[in-house]
C-alpha positions as protocol buffer text, in pm:
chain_id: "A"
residue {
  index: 1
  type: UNK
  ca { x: -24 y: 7709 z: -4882 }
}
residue {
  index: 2
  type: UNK
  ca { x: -349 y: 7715 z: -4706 }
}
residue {
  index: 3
  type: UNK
  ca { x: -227 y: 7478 z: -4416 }
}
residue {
  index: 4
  type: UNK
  ca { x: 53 y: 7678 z: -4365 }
}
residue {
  index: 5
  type: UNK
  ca { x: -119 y: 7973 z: -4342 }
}
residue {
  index: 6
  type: UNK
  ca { x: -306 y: 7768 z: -4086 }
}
residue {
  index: 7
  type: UNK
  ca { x: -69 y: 7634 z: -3858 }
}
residue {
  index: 8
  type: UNK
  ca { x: 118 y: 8036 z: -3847 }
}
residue {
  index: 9
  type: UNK
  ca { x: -157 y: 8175 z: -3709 }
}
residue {
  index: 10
  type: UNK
  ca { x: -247 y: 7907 z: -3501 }
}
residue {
  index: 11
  type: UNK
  ca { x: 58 y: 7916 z: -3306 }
}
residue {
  index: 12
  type: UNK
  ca { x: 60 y: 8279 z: -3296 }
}
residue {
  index: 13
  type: UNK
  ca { x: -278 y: 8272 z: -3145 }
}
residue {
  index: 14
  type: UNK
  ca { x: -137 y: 7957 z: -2940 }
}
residue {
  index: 15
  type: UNK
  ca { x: 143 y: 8234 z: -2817 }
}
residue {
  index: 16
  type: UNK
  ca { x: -102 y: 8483 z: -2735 }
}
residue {
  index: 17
  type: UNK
  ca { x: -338 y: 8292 z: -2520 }
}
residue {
  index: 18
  type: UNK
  ca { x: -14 y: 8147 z: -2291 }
}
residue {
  index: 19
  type: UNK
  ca { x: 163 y: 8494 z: -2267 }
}
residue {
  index: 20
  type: UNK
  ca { x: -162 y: 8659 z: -2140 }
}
residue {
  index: 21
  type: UNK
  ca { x: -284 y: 8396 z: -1877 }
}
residue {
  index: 22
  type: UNK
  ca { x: 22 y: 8427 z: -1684 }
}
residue {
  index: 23
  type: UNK
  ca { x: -97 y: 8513 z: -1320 }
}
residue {
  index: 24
  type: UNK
  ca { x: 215 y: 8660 z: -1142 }
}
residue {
  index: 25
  type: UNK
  ca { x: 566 y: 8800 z: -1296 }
}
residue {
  index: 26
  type: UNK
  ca { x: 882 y: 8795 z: -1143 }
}
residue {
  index: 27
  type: UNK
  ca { x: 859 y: 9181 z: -1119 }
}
residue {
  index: 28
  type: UNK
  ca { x: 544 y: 9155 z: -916 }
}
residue {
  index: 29
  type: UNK
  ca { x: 644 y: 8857 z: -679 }
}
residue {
  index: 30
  type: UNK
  ca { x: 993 y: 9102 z: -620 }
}
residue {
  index: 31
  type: UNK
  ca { x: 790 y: 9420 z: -548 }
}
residue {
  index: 32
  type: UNK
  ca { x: 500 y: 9228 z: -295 }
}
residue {
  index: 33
  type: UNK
  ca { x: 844 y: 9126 z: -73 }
}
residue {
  index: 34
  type: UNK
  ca { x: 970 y: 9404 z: -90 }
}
residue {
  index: 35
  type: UNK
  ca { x: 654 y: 9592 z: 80 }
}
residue {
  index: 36
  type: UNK
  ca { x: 620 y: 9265 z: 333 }
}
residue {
  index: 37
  type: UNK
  ca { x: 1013 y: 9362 z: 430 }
}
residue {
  index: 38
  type: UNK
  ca { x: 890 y: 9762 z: 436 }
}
residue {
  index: 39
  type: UNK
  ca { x: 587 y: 9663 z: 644 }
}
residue {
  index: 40
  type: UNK
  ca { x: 816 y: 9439 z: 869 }
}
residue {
  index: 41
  type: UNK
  ca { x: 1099 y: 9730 z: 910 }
}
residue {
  index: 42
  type: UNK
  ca { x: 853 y: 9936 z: 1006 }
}
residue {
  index: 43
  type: UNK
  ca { x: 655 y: 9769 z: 1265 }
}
residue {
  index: 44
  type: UNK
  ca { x: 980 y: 9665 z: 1454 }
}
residue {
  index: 45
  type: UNK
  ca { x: 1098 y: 10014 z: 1412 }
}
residue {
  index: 46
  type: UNK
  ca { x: 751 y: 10107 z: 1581 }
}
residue {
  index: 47
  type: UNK
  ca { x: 788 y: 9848 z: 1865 }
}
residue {
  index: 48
  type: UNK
  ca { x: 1164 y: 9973 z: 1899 }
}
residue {
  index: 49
  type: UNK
  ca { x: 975 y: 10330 z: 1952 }
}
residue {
  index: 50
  type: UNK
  ca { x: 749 y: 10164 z: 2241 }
}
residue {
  index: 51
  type: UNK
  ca { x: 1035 y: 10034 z: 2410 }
}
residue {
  index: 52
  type: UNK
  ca { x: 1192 y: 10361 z: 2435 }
}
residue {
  index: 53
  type: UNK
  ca { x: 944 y: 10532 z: 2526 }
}
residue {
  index: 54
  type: UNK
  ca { x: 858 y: 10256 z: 2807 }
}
residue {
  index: 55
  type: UNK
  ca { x: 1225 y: 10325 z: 2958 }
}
residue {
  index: 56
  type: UNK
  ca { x: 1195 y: 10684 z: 2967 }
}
residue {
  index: 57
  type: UNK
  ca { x: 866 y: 10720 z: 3133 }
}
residue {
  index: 58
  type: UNK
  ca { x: 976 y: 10536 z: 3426 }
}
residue {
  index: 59
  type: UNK
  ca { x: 1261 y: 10757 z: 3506 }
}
């Protein structure tokens, strides 16, 4: 009785100690690309600006 009692709560404390040293989810690998494609849109949408206002100024 005793060693089963054991071995339970050994592997619950086993399944603790994995779950909570994960470093990165899914969720938080999807929501850093997402900003890198935000920051991306944006700076080409800022060059895009540049340009325009590059060909205006000279006419």
């Amino acid at each position: 009785m005793k060693k089963s009692i054991y071995m339970l709560l050994f592997a619950f404390i086993t399944t603790i100690a994995v779950s909570s040293c994960r470093e990165t989810t899914t969720g938080e690998k999807v929501e850093d690309a997402v900003e890198e494609v935000g920051d991306e849109m944006e700076d080409g949408v800022d060059e895009i600006k540049d340009e325009v206002d590059d060909m205006t100024d000279d006419n």
